[in-house]
VEXDREN-2710 file (C-alpha; in Angstrom, 1 decimal):
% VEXDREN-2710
k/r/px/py/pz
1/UNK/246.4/237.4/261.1
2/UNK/247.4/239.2/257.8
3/UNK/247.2/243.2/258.3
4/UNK/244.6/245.3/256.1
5/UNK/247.0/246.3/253.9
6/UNK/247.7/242.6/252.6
7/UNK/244.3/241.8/252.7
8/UNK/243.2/244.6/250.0
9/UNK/246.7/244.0/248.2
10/UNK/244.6/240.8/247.3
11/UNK/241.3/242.4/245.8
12/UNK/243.6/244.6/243.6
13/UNK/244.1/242.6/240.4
14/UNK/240.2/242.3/240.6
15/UNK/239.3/246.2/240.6
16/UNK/242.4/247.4/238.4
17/UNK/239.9/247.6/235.2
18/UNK/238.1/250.3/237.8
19/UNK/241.3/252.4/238.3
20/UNK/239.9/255.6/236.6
21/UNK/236.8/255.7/238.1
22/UNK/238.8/255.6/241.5
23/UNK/240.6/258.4/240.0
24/UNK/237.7/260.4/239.0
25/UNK/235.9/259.6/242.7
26/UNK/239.0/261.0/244.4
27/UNK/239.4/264.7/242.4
28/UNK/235.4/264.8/242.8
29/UNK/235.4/264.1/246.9
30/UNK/238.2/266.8/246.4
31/UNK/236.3/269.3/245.3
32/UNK/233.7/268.6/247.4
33/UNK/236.0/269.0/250.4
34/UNK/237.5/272.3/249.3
35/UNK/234.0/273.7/249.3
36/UNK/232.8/272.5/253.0
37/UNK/235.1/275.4/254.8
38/UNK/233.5/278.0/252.4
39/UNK/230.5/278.3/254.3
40/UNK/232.2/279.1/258.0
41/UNK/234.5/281.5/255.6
42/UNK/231.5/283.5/255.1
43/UNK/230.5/283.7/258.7
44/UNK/233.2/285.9/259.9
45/UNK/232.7/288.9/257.6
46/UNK/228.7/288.8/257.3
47/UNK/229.0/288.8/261.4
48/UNK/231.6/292.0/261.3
49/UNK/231.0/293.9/258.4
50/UNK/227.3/292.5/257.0
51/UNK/225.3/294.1/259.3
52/UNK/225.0/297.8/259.2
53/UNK/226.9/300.0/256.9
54/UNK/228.4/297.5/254.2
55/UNK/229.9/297.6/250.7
56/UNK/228.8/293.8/250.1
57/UNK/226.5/293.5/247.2
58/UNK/223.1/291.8/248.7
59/UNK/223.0/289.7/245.8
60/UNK/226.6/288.2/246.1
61/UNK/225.8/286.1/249.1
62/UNK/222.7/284.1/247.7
63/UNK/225.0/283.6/244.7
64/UNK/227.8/282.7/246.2
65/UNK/225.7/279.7/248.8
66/UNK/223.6/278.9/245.7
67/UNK/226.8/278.4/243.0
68/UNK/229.0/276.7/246.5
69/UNK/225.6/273.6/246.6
70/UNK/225.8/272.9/242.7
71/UNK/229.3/272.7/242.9
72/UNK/229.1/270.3/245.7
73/UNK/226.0/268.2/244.5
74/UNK/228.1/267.7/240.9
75/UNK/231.1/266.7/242.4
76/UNK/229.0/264.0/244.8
77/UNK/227.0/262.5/242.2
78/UNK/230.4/261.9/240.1
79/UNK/232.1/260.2/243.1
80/UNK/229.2/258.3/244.0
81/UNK/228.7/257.4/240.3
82/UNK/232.7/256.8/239.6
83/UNK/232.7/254.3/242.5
84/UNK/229.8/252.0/241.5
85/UNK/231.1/251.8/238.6
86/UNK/234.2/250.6/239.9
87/UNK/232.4/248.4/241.9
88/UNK/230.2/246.9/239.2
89/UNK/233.5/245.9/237.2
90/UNK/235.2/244.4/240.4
91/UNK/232.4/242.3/241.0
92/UNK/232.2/240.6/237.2
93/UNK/235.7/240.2/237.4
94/UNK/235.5/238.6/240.8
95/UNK/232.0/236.4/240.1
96/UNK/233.6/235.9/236.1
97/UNK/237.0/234.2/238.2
98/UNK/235.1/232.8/241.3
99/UNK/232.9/230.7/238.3
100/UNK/235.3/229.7/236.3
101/UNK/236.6/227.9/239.4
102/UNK/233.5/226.3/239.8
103/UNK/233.7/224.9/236.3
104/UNK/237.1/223.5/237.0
105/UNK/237.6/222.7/240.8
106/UNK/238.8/219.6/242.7
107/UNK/235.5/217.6/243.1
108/UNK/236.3/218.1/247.3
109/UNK/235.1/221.3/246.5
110/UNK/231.7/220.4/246.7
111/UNK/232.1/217.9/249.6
112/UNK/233.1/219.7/251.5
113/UNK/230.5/223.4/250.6
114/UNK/226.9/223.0/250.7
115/UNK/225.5/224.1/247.5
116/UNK/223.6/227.0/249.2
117/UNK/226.7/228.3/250.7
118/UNK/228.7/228.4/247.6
119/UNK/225.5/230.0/246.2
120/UNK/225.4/232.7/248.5
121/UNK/229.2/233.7/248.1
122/UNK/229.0/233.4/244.6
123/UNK/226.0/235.5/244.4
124/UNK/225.0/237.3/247.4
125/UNK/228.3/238.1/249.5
126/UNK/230.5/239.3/246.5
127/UNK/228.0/242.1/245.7
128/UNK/227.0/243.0/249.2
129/UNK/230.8/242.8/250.3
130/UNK/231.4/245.3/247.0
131/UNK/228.7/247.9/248.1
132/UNK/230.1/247.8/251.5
133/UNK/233.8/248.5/250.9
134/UNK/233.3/251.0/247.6
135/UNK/230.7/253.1/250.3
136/UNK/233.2/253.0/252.8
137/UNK/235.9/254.4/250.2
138/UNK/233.6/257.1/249.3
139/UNK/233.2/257.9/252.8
140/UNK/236.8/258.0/253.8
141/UNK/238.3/259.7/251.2
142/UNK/235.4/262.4/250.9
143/UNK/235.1/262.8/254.5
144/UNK/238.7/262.6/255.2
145/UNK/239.7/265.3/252.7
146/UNK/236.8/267.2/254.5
147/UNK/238.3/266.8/257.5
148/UNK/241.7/267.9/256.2
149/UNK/240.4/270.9/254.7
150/UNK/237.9/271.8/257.5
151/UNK/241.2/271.6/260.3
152/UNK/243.3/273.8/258.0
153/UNK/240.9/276.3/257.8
154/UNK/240.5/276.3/262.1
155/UNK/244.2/276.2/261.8
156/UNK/244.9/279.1/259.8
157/UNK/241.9/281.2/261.8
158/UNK/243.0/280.4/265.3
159/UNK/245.8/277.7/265.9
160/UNK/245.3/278.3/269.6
161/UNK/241.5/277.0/269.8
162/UNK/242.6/273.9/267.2
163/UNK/244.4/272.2/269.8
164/UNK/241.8/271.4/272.1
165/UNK/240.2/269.8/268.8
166/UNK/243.4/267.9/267.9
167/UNK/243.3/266.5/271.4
168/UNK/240.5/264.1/270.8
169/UNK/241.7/262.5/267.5
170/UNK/244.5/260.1/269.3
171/UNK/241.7/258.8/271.7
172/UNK/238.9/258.5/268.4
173/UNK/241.5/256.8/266.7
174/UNK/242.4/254.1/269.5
175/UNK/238.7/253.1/270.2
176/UNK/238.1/252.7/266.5
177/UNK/240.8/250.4/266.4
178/UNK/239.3/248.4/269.5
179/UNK/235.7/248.2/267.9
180/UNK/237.3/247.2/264.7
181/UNK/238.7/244.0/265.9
182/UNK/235.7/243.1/267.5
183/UNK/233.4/243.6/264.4
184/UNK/235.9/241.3/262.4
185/UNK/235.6/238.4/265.0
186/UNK/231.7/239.2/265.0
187/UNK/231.7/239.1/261.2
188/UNK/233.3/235.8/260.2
189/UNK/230.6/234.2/263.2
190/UNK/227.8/236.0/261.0
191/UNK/228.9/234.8/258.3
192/UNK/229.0/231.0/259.5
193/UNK/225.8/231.5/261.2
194/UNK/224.1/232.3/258.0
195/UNK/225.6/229.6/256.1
196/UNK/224.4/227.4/258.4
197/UNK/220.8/229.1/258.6
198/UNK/221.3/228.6/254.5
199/UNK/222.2/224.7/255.0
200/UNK/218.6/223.7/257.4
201/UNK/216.7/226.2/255.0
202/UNK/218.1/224.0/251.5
203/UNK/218.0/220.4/253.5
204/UNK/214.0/221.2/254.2
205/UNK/213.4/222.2/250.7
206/UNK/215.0/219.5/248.9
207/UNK/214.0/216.6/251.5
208/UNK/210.3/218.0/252.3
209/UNK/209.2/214.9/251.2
210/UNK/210.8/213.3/254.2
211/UNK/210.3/215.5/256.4
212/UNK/206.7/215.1/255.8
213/UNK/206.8/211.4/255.7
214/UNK/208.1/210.9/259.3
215/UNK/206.0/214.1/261.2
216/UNK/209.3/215.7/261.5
217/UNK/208.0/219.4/261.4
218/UNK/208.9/220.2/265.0
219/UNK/212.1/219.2/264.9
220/UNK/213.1/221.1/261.7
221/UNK/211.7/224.3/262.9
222/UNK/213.4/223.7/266.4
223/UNK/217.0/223.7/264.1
224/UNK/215.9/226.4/262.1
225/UNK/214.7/228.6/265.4
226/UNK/218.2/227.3/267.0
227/UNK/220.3/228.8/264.1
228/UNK/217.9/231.9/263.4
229/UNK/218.3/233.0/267.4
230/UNK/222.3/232.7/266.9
231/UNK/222.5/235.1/264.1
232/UNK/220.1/237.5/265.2
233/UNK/222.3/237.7/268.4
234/UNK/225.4/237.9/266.6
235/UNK/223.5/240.8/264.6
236/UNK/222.4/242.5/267.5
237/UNK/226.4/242.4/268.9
238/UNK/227.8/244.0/265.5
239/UNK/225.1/246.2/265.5
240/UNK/226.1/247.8/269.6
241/UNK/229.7/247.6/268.1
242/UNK/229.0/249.8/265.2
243/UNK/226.7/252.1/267.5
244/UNK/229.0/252.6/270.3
245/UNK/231.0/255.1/267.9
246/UNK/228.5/257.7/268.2
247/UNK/228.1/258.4/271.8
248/UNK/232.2/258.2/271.8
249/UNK/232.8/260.8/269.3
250/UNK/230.3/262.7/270.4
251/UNK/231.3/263.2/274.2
252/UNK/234.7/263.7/272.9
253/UNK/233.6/267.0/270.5
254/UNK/231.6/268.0/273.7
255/UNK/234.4/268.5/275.4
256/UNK/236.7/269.6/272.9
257/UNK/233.4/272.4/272.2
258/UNK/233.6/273.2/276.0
259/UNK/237.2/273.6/276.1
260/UNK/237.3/275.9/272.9
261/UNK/233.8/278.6/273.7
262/UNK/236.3/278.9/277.2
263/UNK/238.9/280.0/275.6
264/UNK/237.5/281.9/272.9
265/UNK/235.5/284.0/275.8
266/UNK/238.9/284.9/277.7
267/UNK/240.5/285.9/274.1
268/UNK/237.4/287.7/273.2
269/UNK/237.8/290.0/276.6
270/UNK/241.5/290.5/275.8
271/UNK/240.7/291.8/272.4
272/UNK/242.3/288.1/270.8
273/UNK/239.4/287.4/268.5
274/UNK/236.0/288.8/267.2
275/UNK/232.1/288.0/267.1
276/UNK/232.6/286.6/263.2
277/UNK/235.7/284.6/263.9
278/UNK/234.3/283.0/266.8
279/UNK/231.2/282.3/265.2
280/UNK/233.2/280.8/262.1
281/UNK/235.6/278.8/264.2
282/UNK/232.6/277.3/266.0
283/UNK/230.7/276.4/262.8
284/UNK/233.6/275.0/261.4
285/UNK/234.4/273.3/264.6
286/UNK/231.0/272.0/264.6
287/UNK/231.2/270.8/261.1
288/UNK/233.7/268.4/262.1
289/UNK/231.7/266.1/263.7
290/UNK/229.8/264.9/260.8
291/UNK/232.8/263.7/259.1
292/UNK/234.3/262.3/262.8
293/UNK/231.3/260.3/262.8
294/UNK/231.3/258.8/259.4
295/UNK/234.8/257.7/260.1
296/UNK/234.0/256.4/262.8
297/UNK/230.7/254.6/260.9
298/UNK/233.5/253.4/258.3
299/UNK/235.7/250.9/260.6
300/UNK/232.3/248.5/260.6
301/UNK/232.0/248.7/256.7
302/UNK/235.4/247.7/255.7
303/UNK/234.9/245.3/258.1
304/UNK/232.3/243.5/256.5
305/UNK/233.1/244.3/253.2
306/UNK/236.5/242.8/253.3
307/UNK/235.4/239.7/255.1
308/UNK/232.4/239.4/252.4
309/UNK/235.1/239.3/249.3
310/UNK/237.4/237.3/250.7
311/UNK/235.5/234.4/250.9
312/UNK/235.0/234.9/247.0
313/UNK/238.7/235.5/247.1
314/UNK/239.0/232.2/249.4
315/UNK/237.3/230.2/246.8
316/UNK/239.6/231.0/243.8
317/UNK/242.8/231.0/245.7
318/UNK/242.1/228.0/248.1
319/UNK/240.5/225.7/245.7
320/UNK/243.2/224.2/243.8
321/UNK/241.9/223.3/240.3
322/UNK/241.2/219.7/239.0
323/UNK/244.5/217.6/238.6
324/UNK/244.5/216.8/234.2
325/UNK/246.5/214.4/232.4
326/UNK/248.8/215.9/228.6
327/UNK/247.6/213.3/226.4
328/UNK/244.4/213.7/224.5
329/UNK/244.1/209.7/222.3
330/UNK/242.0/210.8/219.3
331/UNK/240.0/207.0/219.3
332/UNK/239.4/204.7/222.8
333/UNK/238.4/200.8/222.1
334/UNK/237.4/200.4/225.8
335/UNK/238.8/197.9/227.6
336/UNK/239.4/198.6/231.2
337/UNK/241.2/197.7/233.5
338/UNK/241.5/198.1/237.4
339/UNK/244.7/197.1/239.4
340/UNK/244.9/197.0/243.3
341/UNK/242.5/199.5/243.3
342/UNK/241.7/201.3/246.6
343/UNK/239.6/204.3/247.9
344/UNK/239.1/205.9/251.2
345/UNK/237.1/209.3/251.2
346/UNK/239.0/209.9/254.8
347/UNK/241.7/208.0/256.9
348/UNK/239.6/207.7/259.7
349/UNK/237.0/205.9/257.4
350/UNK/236.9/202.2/256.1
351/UNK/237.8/202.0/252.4
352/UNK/234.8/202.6/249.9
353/UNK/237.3/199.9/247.2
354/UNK/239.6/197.8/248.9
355/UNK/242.4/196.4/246.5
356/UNK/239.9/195.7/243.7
357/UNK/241.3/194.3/240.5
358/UNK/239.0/194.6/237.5
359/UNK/239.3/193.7/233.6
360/UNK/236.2/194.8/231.2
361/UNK/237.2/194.2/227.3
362/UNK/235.9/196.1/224.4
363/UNK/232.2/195.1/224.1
364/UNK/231.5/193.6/227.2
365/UNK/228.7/194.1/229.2
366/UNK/229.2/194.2/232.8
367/UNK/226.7/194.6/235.6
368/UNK/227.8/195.6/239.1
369/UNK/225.3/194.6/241.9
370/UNK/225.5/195.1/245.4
371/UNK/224.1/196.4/248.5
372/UNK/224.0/200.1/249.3
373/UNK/227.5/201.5/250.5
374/UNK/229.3/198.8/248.0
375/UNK/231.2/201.0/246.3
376/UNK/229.6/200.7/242.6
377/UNK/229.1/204.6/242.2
378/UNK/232.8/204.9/243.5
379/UNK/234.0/202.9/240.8
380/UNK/231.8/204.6/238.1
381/UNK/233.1/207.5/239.3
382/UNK/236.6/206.4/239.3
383/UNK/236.5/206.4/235.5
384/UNK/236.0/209.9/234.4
385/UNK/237.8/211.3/237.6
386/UNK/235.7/212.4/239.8
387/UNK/238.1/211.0/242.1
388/UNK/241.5/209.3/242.1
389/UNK/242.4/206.5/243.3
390/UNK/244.2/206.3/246.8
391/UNK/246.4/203.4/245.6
392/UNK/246.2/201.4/242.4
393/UNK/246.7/202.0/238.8
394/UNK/243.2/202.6/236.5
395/UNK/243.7/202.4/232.5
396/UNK/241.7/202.7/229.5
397/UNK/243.0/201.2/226.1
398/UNK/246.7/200.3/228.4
399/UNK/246.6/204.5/229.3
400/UNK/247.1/205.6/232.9
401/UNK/243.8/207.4/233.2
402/UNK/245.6/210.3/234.9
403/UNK/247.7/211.1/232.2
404/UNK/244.7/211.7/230.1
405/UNK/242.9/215.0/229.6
406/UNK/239.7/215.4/231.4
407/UNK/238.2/216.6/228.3
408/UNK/238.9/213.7/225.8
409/UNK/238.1/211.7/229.3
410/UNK/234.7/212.4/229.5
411/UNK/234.4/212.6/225.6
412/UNK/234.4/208.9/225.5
413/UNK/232.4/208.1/228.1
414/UNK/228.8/207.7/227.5
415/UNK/226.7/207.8/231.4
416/UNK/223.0/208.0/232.6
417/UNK/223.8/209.3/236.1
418/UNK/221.3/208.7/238.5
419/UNK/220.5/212.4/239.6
420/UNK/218.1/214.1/237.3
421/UNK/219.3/217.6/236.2
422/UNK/217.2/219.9/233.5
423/UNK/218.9/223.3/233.2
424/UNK/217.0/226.2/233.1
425/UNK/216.5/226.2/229.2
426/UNK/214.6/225.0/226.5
427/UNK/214.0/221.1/225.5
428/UNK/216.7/221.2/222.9
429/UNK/219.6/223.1/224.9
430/UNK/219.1/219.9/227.5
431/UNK/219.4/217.2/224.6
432/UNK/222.2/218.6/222.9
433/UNK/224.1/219.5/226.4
434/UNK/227.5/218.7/225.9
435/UNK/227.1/218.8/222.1
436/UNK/226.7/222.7/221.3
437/UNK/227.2/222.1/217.7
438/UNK/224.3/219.7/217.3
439/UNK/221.6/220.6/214.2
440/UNK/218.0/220.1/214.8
441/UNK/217.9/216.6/213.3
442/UNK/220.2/215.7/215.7
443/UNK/218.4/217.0/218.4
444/UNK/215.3/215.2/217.5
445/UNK/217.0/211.7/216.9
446/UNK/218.1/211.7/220.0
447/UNK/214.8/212.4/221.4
448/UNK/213.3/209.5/219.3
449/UNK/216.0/207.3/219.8
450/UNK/215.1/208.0/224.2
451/UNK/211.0/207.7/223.2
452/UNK/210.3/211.3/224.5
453/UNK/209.7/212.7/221.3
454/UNK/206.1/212.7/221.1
455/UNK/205.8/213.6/224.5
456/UNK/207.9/216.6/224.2
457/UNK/205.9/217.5/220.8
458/UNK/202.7/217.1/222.7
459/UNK/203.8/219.2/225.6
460/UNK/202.4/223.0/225.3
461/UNK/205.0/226.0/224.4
END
C-alpha cells in the first residue's frame, strides 16, 4: 500500500499552477494563529490588576478584542479564498487531463467502465474529492499553527501544568491513525457501492423499455433496494468512524483539565501562581480542544478526498492511450484485404473471427450477412481500430493497418454506425461533425443529399 506521502506526491503536477494561493493560505492561517493566544493573554492582567485601582485605559480593551476579530476574520476569508482557488485550478487541470484521455484511450477503456461510472469520476468525484482535501488543508495548517501557538503560550506561562496537556497527544495521535485506516478500507467500498448503485440506476433508464415489456419492475427495484441498503451501511460505518474522534479527544482533555485545576490549586496555596494566570492557562487550555478536535475531524477528509482524486488520477495513469501507426498516406484506393484473421475479446471465450481471410477490391460492394454473434461488427470494427487483431495481418491499399495513423485512418473511412448519437448542439454542429471547417452550403447538401432537409427546415427553432 503506497504511504500518504506518495500518494499526494501524485496530485502535485496537477495543483502546481495553485502554488501561490497555497502560499497566501499558509501566511493568512498564520496570522490567524498568532492572534488565538491573545485573548487568554488578556485574562491574566484584567483578573490581577483590572479590577479595582487600575491604570488600564477602559477603552483599550474593547479596541484591543474588536481590532484582534478583524484581524482574524481578514486573514480567514483569505485562506479560505486562497485555497479554493487552488482548488478550482487543480480540478481543470485534472478534469482538462482526465478528458483528454477519454478522447484518446484504448477502446478496453470503455469495456471494461460503465459510462455512468466514468461519468461520475470525471465529473462528480474530482470536485467533491477537491473540496474535501483543500478543507482539510485549511484545517490542518490553520488549526495546527493554532495549536503550536496556543501550547507555546501554556508553555511559556506555566511549563509545569503543560505536561499533563502534552500527555494526551501520543494517545490522540495513535487512535487517529487506527480510525484512519479504517475510513480508507470504508471509502474505496463506498466508492464501489455507488458505482454500482450508478450502473442499476443507468441500465433502468436506458432499457425502460424492456423493463416495461416483460413486468420486470419488482425485480429492478429489488437490485436497486439491494445496492441502496449496502451503501447506506457502508455510510453509516464511515460516519461512527469519523464520530468516534470526538468522545476520544474529549475524555482525554477531561482528564488532562482534571489533572491541571489539581495542580494549579496546590501551586496556588504555595504562592506558585495567581487568579489571572490560572484563569489564562485554563482558557487557553480550553482553547485547545477546538483545534484537537478538527484534527481529529481531518484524518476522515483526507481520507476521502484522496481516494476521490485518485481514481481521476487512476484513469489518466492506468489507461494506456490508443496504440497509432507513423504513416499518414495522403490518397487510399480501398482495396482490403484480411489474412488469417482472428479475434478473441478474452482467452476464456470462443473466438468472435476465427482465421478469416478476406479480399474486397476498389469499388466493390460487399454485403456481410449472418446471424447475431457472427462477428460482422467485429470485422467493421477491425478496420478503423477499434480493436486489433489477436493474430493476422489487416491492410488497406498493401499498408499494415497498424502502421497507419488513426487520424488519416478514420479520414478515409466513410460509416453509418448503428447507434444513433445527436450531441447536445444545434442541427448544423451534428451534420458537419467531423468536418469543423464545413460552410453552410456544405451543411445543407449534405442534409439534401440524406432527404432531412425539409424536415429539419420545417422543424420549429
Amino acid at each position: 500500500m503506497p504511504t500518504l506521502k506518495q500518494r499526494i506526491s501524485r496530485l502535485t503536477p496537477y495543483f502546481k499552477s495553485g502554488r501561490r494561493g497555497i502560499v497566501v493560505a499558509i501566511f493568512a492561517s498564520l496570522i490567524t494563529a498568532a492572534t488565538e493566544p491573545a485573548l487568554p493573554a488578556l485574562m491574566k492582567p484584567l483578573l490581577d490588576s483590572g479590577f479595582g485601582q487600575t491604570h488600564i485605559p477602559l477603552w483599550s480593551v474593547p479596541a484591543v478584542i474588536i481590532g484582534l476579530f478583524l484581524i482574524r476574520s481578514a486573514s480567514s476569508f483569505a485562506a479560505t479564498y486562497a485555497l479554493a482557488w487552488t482548488a478550482s485550478e487543480g480540478v481543470l487541470s485534472l478534469r482538462e487531463a482526465m478528458f483528454a484521455r477519454l478522447l484518446d484511450a484504448h477502446p478496453g477503456l470503455f469495456t471494461r467502465h460503465t459510462a455512468s461510472r466514468l461519468t461520475n469520476i470525471l465529473v462528480y468525484e474530482v470536485q467533491q474529492g477537491s473540496n474535501l482535501l483543500v478543507n482539510a488543508l485549511l484545517t490542518l495548517v490553520r488549526e495546527s499553527l493554532t495549536l503550536a501557538a496556543l501550547l507555546g503560550y501554556l508553555i511559556w506561562l506555566n511549563w509545569k501544568l503543560t505536561l499533563f496537556v502534552g500527555v494526551m497527544f501520543p494517545l490522540v495521535i495513535v487512535s487517529v491513525r487506527l480510525i484512519s485506516k479504517r475510513m480508507r478500507r470504508i471509502t474505496l467500498a463506498s466508492q464501489k457501492a455507488t458505482d454500482e448503485l450508478a450502473y442499476v440506476i443507468e441500465e433502468n433508464v436506458l432499457a425502460w423499455r424492456i423493463v416495461r415489456l416483460h413486468n420486470a419492475e419488482a425485480q429492478q427495484t429489488g437490485r436497486f433496494m439491494r445496492q441502496s441498503q449496502l451503501l447506506r451501511r457502508l455510510v453509516m460505518k464511515a460516519v461512527a468512524a469519523a464520530a468516534l474522534m470526538t468522545p476520544v479527544t474529549h475524555t482525554m482533555a477531561a482528564c488532562a483539565l482534571s489533572g491541571v485545576i489539581a495542580v494549579a490549586l496546590y501551586q496556588s496555596r504555595t504562592g506558585g501562581t495567581t487568579v489571572g494566570g490560572f484563569a489564562a492557562f485554563v482558557t487557553a487550555m480550553l482553547m485547545l480542544l477546538a483545534p484537537i478536535k478538527k484534527l481529529s475531524d481531518v484524518t476522515g477528509q483526507i481520507t476521502r478526498g484522496l481516494a476521490a482524486l485518485e481514481r481521476g488520477i487512476g484513469l489518466v495513469n492506468d489507461s494506456p492511450p490508443e496504440p497509432c501507426g507513423t504513416h499518414a498516406p495522403q490518397a487510399v484506393r480501398g482495396e482490403i484485404e484480411l489474412r488469417d484473421v482472428s479475434v478473441r475479446y478474452r482467452d476464456d471465450q470462443a473466438a468472435a473471427l476465427d482465421r478469416l481471410n478476406l479480399r474486397v477490391h476498389p469499388g466493390e460492394t460487399v454485403a456481410l450477412v449472418g446471424p447475431s454473434g457472427a462477428g460482422k461488427s467485429t470485422l467493421a470494427r477491425l478496420l478503423y481500430r477499434f480493436y486489433d487483431a489477436s493474430a493476422g495481418r489487416i491492410s488497406i491499399d498493401g499498408q499494415d493497418v497498424r502502421q497507419v495513423t488513426q487520424a488519416s485512418l478514420r479520414q478515409a473511412i466513410g460509416i453509418v454506425p448503428q447507434d444513433t448519437v445527436l450531441f447536445n448542439d444545434t442541427v448544423e454542429y451534428n451534420i458537419a461533425y467531423g468536418r469543423p471547417g464545413a460552410t453552410r452550403e456544405q451543411v445543407e447538401a449534405a442534409a439534401r443529399a440524406a432527404h432531412i432537409h425539409d424536415f429539419i427546415a420545417a422543424t420549429p427553432k
